[in-house]
N, C-alpha and C positions, 0 to 999 in steps of 0.2 A: 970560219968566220961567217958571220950571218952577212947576206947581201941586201939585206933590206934594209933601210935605211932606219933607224934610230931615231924617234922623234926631239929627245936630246942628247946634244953630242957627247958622246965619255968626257971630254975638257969639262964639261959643263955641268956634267952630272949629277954632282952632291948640290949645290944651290940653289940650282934650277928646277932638279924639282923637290928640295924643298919647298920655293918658295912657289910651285905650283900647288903639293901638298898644302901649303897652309893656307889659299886663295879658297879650295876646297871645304876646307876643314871651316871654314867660315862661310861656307855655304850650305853646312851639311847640319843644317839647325831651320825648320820651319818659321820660326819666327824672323830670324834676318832675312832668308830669301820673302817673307811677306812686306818689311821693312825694306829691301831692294828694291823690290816690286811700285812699293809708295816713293820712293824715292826717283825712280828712275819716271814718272811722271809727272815731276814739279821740277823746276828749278832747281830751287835748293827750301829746306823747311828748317825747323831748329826741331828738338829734342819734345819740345811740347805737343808739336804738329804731330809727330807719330805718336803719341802716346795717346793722341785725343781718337788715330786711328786702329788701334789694336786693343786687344783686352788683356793691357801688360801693367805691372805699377812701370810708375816712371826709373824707378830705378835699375829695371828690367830691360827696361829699353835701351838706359843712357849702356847700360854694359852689351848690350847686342849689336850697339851703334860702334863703342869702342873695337869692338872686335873684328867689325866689317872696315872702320879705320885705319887699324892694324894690318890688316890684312891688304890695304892698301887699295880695298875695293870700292869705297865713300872718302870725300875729302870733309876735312872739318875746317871751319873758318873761322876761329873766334872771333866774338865781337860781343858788344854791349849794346842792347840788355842781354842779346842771347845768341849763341853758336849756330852757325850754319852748316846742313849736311849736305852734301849734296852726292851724287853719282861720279864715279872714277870710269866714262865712257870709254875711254882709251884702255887703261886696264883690262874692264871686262872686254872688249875686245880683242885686248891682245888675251885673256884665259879663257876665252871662247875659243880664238886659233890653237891655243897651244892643248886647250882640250878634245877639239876635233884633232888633230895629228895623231896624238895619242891615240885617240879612237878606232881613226884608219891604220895606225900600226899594229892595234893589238888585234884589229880583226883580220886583216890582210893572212891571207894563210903562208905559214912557216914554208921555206925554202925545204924541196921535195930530199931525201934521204938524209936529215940531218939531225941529230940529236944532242942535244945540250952544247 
C-alpha cells in the first residue's frame, strides 16, 4: 500500500476527479483562459463586453462562456437586456488547491522499494 497520501480519496475517486478533469478541460483552450483573465478583472460584464475584447465572432464566445459555465468556473446571471458573467472565485480557488495537491503528490518521490 502506498504511504503517501492520495490527493483524492479512493471514496471519492470517480467524481472528484472527474469533476477536476473537466474544470481543466475548460481551461485547456487559450481563448477561455483569455476570457477568464477579462473576467476575473471586472465585476461582472455580459457576452458583448468580451467579444468587444477578443478577436472572436460573438457566437464564439457565447460557446466558450457556456463551457467555462458548465464547468462551473463563471457564474451567469440572467437578466434583461443582457446576461451577466462574472468570476466563480471560490471555485477557482478551491481548483487551484485541488490542483496544487495533485502537483505536490505527483512530484513527491515514490515510497523507496516499492513497485506497483
Amino acid at each position: 500500500m502506498n504511504t503517501r497520501l492520495d490527493p483524492i480519496p479512493a471514496r471519492h475517486d470517480c467524481s472528484e476527479r472527474a469533476a477536476l478533469a473537466g474544470r481543466l478541460a475548460a481551461l485547456a483552450h487559450p481563448a477561455r483562459i483569455e476570457i477568464l483573465q477579462h473576467l476575473a478583472g471586472v465585476e461582472a460584464c455580459c457576452c458583448k463586453d468580451v467579444v468587444s475584447r477578443l478577436d472572436l465572432a460573438q457566437s464564439t464566445v457565447s460557446q466558450h462562456l457556456k463551457v467555462l459555465v458548465d464547468a462551473g468556473l463563471v457564474r451567469l446571471t440572467p437578466g434583461r437586456p443582457r446576461s451577466r458573467y462574472e468570476v466563480d472565485r471560490e471555485a477557482l480557488a478551491a481548483l487551484a488547491g485541488a490542483v496544487d495537491h495533485l502537483l505536490d503528490f505527483c512530484c513527491a518521490p515514490p515510497p523507496a522499494g516499492r513497485c506497483g
